[in-house]
PDB file of N, CA, C, O and CB in Angstrom:
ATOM      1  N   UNK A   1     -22.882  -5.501  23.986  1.00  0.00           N
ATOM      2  CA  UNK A   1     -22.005  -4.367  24.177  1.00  0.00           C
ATOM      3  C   UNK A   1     -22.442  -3.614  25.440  1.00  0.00           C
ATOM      4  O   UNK A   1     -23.613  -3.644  25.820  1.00  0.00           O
ATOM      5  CB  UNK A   1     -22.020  -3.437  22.930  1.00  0.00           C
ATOM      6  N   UNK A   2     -21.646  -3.053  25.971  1.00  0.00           N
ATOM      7  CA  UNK A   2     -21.796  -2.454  27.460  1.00  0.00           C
ATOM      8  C   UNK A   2     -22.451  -1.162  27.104  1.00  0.00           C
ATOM      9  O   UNK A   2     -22.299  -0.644  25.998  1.00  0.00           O
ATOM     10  CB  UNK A   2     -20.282  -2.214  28.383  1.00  0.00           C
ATOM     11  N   UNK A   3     -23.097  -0.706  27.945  1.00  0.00           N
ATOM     12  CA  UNK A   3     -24.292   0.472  27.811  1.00  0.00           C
ATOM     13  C   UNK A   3     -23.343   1.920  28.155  1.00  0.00           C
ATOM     14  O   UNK A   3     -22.326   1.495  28.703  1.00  0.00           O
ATOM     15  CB  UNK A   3     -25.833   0.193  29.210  1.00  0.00           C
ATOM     16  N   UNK A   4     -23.285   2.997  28.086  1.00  0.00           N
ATOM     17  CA  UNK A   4     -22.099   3.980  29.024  1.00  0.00           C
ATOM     18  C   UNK A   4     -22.816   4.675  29.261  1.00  0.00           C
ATOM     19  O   UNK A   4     -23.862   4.979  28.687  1.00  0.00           O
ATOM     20  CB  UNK A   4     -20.793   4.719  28.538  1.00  0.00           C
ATOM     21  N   UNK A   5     -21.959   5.339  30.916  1.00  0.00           N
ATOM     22  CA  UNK A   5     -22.452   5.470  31.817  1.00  0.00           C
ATOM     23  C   UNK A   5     -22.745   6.959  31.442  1.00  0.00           C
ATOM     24  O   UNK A   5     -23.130   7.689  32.356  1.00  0.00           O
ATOM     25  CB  UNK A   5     -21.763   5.001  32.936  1.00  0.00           C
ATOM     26  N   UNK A   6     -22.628   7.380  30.431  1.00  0.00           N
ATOM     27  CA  UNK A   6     -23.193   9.232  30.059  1.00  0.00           C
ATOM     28  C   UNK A   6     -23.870   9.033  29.408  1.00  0.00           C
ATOM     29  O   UNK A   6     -23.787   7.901  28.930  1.00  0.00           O
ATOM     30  CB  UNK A   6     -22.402  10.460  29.403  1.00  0.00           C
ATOM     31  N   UNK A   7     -24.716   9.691  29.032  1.00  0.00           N
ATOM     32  CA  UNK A   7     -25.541  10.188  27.554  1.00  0.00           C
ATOM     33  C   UNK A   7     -25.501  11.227  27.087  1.00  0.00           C
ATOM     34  O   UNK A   7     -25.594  12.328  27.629  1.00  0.00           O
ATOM     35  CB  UNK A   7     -26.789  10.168  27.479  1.00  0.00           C
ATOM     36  N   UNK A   8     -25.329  10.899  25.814  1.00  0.00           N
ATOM     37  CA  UNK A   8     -25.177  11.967  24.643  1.00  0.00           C
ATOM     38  C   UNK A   8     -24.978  13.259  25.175  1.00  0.00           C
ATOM     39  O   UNK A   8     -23.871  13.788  25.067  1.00  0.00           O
ATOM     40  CB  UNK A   8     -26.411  12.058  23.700  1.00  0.00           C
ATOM     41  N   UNK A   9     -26.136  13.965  25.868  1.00  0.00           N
ATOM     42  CA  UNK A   9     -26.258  15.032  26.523  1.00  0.00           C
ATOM     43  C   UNK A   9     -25.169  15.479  26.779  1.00  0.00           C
ATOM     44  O   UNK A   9     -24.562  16.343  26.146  1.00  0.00           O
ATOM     45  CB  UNK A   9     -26.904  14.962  27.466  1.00  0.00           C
ATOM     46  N   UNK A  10     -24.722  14.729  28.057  1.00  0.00           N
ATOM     47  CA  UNK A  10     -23.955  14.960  29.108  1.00  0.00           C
ATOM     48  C   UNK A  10     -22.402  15.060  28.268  1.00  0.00           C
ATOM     49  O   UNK A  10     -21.563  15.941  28.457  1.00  0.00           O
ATOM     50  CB  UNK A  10     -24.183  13.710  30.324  1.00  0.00           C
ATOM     51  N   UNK A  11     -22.259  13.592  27.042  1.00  0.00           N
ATOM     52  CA  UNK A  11     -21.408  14.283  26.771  1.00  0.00           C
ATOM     53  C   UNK A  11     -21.119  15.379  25.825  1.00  0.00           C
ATOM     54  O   UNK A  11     -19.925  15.451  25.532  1.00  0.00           O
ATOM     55  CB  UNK A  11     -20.874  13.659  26.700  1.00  0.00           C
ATOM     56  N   UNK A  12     -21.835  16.192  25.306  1.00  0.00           N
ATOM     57  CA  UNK A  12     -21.740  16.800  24.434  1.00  0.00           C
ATOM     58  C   UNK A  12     -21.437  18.000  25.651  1.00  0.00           C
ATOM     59  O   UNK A  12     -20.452  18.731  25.543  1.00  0.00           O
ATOM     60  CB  UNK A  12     -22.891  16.718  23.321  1.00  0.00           C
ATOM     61  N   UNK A  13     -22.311  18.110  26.718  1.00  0.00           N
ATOM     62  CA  UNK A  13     -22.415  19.138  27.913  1.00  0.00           C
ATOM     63  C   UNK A  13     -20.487  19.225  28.382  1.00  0.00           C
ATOM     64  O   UNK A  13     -20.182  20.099  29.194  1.00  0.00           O
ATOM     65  CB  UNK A  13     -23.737  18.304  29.498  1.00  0.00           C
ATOM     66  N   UNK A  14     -19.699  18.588  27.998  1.00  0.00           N
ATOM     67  CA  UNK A  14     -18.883  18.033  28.667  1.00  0.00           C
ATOM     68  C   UNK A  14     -17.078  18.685  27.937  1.00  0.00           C
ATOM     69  O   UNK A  14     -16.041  19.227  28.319  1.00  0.00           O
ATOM     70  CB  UNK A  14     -19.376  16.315  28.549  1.00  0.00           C
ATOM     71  N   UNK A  15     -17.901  17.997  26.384  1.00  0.00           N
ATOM     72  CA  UNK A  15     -17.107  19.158  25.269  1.00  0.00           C
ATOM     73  C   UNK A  15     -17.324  20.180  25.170  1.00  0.00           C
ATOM     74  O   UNK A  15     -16.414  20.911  24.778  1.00  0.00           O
ATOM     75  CB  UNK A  15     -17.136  19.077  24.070  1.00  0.00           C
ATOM     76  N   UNK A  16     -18.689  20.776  25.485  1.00  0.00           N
ATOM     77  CA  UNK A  16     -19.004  22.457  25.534  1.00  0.00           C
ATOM     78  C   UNK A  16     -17.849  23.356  26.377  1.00  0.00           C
ATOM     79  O   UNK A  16     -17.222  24.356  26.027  1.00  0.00           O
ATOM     80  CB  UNK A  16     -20.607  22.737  26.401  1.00  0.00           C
ATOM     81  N   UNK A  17     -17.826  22.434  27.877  1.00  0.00           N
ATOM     82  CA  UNK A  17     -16.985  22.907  29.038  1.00  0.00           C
ATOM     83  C   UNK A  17     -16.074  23.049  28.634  1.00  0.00           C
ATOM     84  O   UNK A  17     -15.842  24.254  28.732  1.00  0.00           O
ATOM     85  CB  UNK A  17     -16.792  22.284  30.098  1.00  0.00           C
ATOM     86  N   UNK A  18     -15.122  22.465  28.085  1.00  0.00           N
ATOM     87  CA  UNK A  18     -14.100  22.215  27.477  1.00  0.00           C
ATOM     88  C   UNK A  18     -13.740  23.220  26.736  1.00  0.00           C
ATOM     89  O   UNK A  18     -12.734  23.832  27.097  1.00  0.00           O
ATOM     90  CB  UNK A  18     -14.178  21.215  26.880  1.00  0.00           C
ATOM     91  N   UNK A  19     -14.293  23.563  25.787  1.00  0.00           N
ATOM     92  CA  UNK A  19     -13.938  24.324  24.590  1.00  0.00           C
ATOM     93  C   UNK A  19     -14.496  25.939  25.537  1.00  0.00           C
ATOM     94  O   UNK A  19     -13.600  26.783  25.551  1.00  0.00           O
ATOM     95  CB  UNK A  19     -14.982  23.690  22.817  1.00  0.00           C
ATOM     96  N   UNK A  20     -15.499  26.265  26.089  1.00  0.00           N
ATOM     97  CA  UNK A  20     -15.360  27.036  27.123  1.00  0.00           C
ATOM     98  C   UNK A  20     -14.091  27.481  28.284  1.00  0.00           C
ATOM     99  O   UNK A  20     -13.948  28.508  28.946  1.00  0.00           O
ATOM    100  CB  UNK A  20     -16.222  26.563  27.617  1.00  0.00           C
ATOM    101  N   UNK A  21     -13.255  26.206  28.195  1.00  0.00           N
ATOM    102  CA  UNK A  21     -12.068  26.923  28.727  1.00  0.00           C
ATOM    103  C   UNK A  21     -11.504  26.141  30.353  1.00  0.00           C
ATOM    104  O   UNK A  21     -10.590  26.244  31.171  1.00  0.00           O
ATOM    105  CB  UNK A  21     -12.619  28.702  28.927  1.00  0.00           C
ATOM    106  N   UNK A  22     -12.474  25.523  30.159  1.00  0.00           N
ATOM    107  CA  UNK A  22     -12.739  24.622  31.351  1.00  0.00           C
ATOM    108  C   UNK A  22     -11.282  23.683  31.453  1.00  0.00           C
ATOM    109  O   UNK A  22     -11.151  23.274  30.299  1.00  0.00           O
ATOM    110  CB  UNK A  22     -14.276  23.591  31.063  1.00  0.00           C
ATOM    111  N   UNK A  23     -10.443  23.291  32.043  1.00  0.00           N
ATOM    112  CA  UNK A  23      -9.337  22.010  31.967  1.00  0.00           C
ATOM    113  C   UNK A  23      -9.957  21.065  31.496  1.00  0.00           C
ATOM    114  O   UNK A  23     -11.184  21.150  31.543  1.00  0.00           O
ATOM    115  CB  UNK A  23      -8.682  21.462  33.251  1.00  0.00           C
ATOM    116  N   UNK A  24      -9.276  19.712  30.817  1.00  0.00           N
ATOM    117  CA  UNK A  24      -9.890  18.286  30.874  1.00  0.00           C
ATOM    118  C   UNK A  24      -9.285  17.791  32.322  1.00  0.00           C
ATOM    119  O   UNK A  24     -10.109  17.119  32.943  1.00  0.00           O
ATOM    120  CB  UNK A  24      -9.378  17.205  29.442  1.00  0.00           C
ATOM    121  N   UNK A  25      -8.371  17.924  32.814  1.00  0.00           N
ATOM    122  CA  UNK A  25      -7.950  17.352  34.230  1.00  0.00           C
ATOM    123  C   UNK A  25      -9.028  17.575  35.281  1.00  0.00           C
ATOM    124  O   UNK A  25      -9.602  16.731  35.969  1.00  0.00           O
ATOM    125  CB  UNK A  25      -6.592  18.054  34.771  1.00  0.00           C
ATOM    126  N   UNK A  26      -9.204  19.103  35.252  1.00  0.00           N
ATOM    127  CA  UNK A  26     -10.736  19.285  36.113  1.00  0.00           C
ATOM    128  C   UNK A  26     -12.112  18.902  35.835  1.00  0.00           C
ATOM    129  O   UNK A  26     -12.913  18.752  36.758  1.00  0.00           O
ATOM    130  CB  UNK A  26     -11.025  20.533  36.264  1.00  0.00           C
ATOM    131  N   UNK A  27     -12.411  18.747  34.698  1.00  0.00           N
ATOM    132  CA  UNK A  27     -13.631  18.241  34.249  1.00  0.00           C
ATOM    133  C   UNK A  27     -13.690  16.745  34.451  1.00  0.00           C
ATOM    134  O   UNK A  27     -14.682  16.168  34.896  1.00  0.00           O
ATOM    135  CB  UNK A  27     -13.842  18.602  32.837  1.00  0.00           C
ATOM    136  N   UNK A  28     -12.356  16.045  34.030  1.00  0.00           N
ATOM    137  CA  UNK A  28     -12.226  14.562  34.640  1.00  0.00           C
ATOM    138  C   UNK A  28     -12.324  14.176  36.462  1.00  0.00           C
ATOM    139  O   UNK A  28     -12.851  13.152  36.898  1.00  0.00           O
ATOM    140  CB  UNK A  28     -10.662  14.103  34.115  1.00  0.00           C
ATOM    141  N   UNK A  29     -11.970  14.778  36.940  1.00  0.00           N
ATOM    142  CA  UNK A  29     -12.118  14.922  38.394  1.00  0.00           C
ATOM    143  C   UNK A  29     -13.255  14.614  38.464  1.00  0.00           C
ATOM    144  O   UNK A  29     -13.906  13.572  38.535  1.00  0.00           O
ATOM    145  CB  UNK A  29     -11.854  16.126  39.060  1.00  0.00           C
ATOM    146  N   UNK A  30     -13.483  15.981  38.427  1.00  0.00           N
ATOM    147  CA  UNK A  30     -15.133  15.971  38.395  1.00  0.00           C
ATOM    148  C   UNK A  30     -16.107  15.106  38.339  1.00  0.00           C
ATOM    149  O   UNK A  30     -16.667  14.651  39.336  1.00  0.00           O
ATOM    150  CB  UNK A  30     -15.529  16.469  37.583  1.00  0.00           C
ATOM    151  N   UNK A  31     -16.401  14.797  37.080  1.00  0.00           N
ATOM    152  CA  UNK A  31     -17.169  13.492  36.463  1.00  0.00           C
ATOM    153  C   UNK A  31     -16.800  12.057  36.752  1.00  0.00           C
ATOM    154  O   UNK A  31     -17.525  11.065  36.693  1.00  0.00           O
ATOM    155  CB  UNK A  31     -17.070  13.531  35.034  1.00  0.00           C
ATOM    156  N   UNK A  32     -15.319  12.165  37.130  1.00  0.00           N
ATOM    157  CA  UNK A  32     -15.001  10.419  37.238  1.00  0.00           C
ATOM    158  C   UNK A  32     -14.615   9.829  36.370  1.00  0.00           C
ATOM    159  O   UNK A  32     -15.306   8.840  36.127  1.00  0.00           O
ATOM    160  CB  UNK A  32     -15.949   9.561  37.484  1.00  0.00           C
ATOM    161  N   UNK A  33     -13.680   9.989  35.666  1.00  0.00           N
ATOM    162  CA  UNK A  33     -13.690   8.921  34.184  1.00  0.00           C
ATOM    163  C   UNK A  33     -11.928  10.031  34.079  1.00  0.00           C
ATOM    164  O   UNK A  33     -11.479  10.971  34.735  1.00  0.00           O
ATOM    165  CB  UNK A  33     -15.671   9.235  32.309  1.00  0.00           C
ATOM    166  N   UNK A  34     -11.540   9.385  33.131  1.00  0.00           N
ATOM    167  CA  UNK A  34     -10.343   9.193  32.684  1.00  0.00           C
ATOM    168  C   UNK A  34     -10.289  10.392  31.282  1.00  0.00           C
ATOM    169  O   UNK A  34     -11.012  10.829  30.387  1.00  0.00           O
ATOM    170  CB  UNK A  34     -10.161   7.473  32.347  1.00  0.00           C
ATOM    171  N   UNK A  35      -8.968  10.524  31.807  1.00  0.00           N
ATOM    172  CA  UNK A  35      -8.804  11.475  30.355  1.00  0.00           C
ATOM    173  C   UNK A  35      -8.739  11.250  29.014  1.00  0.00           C
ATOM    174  O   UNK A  35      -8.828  12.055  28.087  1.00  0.00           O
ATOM    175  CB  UNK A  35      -7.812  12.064  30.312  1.00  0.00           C
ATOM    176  N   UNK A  36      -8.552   9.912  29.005  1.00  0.00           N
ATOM    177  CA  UNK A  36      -8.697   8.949  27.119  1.00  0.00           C
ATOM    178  C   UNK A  36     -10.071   8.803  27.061  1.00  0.00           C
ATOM    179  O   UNK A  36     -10.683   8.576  26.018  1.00  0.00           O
ATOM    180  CB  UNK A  36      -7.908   6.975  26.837  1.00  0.00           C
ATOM    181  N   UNK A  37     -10.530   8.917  28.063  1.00  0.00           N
ATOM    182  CA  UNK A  37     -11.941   9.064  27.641  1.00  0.00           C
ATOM    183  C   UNK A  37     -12.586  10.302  27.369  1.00  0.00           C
ATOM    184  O   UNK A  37     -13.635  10.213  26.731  1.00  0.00           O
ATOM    185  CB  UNK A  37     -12.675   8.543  28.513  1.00  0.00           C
ATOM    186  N   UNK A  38     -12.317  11.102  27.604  1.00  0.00           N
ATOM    187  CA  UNK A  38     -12.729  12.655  27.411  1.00  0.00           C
ATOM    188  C   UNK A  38     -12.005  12.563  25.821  1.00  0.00           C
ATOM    189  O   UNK A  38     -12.590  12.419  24.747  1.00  0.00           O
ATOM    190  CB  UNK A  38     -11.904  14.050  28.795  1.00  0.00           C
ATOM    191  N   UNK A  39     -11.059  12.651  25.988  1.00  0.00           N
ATOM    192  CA  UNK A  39      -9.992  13.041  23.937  1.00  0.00           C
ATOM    193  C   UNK A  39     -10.681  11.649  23.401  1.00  0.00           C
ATOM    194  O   UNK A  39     -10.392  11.735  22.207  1.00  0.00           O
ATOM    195  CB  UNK A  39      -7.228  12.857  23.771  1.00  0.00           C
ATOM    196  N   UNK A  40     -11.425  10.398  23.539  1.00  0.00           N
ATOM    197  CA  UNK A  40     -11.461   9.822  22.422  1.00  0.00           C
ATOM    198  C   UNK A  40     -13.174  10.308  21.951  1.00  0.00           C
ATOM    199  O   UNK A  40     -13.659  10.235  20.822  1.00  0.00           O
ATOM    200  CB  UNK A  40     -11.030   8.126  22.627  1.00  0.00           C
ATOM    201  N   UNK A  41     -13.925  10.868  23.376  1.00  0.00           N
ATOM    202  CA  UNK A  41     -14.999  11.559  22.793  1.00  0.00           C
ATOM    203  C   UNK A  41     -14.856  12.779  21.891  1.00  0.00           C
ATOM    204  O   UNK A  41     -15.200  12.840  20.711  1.00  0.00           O
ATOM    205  CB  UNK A  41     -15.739  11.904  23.772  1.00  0.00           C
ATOM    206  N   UNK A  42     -14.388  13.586  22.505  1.00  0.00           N
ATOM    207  CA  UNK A  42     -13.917  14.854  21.830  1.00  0.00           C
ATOM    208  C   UNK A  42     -13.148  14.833  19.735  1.00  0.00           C
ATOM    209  O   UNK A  42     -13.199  15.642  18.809  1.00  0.00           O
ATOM    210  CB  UNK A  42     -12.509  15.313  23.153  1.00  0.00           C
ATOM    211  N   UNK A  43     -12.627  13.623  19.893  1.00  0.00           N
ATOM    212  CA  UNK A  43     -12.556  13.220  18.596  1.00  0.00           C
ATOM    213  C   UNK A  43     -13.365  12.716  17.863  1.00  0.00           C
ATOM    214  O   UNK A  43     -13.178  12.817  16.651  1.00  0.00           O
ATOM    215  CB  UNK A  43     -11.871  12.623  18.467  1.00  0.00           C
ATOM    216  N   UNK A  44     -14.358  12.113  18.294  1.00  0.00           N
ATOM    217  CA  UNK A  44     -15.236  11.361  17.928  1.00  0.00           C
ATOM    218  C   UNK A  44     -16.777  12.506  17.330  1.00  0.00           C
ATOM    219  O   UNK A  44     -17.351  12.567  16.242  1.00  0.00           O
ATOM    220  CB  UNK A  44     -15.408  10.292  19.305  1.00  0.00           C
ATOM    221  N   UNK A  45     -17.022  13.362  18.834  1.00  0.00           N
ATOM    222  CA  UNK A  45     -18.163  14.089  18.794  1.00  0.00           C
ATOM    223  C   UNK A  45     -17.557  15.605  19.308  1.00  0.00           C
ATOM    224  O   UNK A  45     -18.143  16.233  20.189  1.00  0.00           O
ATOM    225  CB  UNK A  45     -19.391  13.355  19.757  1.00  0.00           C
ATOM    226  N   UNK A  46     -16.413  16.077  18.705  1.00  0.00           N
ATOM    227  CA  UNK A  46     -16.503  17.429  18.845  1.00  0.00           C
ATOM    228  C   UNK A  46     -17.199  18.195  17.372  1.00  0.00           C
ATOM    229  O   UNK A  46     -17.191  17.837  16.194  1.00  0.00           O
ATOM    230  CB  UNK A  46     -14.954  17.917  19.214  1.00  0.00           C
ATOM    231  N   UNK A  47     -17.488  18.796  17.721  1.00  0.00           N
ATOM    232  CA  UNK A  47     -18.044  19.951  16.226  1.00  0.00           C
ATOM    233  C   UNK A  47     -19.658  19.568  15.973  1.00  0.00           C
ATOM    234  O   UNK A  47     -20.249  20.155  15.066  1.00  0.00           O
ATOM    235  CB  UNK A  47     -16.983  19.491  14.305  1.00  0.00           C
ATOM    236  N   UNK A  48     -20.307  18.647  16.729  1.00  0.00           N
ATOM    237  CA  UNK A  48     -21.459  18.472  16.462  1.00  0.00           C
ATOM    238  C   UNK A  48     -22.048  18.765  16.843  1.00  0.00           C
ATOM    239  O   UNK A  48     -21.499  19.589  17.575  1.00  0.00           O
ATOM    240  CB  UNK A  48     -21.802  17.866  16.361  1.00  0.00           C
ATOM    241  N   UNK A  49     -23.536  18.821  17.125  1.00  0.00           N
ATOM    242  CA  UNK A  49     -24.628  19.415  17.781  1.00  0.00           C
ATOM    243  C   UNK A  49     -25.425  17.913  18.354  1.00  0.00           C
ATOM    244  O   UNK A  49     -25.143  16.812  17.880  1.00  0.00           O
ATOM    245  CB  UNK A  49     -25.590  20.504  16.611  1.00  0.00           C
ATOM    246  N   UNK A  50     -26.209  18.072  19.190  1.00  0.00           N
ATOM    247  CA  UNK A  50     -27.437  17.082  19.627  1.00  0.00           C
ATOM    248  C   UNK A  50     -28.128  15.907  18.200  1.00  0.00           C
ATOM    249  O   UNK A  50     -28.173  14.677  18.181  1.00  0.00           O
ATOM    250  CB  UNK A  50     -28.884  18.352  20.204  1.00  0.00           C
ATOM    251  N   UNK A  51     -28.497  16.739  17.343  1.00  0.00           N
ATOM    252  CA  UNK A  51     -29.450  16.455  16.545  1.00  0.00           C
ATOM    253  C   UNK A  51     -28.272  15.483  14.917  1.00  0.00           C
ATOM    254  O   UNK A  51     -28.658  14.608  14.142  1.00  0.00           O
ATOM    255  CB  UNK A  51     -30.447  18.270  16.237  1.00  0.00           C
ATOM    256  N   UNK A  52     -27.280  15.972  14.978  1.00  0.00           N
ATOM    257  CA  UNK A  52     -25.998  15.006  14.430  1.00  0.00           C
ATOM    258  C   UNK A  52     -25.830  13.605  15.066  1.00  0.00           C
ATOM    259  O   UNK A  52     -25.690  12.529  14.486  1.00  0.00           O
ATOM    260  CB  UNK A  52     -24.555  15.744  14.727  1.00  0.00           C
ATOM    261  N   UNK A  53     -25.871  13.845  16.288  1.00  0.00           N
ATOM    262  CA  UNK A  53     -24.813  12.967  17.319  1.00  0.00           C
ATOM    263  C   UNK A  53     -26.018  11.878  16.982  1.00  0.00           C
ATOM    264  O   UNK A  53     -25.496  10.821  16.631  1.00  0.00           O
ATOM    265  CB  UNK A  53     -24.386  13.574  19.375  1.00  0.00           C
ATOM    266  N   UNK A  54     -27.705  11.789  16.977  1.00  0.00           N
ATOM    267  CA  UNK A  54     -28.526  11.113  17.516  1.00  0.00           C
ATOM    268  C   UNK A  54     -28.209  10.007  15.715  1.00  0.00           C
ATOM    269  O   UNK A  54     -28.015   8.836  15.389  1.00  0.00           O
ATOM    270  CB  UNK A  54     -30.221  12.088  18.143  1.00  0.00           C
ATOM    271  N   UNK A  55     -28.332  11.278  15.103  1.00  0.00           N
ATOM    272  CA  UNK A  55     -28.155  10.409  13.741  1.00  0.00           C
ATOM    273  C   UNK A  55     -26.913   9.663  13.266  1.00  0.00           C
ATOM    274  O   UNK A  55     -26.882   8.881  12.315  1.00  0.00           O
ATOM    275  CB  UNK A  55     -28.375  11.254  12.673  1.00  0.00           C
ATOM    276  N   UNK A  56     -25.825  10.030  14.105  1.00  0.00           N
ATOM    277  CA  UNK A  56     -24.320   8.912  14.135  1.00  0.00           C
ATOM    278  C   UNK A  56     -24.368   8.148  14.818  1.00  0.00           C
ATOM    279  O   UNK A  56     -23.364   7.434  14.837  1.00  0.00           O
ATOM    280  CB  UNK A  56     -23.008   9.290  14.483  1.00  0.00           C
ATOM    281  N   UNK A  57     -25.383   7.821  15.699  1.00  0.00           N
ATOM    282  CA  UNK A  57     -25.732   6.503  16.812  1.00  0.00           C
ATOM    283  C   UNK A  57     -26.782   5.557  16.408  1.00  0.00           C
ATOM    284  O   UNK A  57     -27.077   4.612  17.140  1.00  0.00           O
ATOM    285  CB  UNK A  57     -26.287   7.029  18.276  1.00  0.00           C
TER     286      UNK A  57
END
């Protein structure tokens, strides 16, 4: 399986922005990656913390 190119961190750093108020269009810019990729994280790992995310991986 292919490795991705964020970690955890970054994306959790990423949904923070987000829910802070931030666009996903601008945050995608930004970072490089696609907007199905931002909403299928955000579904996946919104509402969690660091210490969740390590134990769903």
């Amino acid at each position: 399986m292919r490795k991705s190119r964020y970690t955890d961190s970054q994306i959790l750093a990423l949904i923070k922005q987000n829910e802070n108020g931030i666009p996903v269009a601008e945050l995608c810019r930004e970072h490089g990656m696609g907007s199905a990729q931002f909403y299928k994280w955000r579904a996946k790992f919104g509402g969690i913390d660091a210490s969740m995310m390590k134990r769903l991986k």
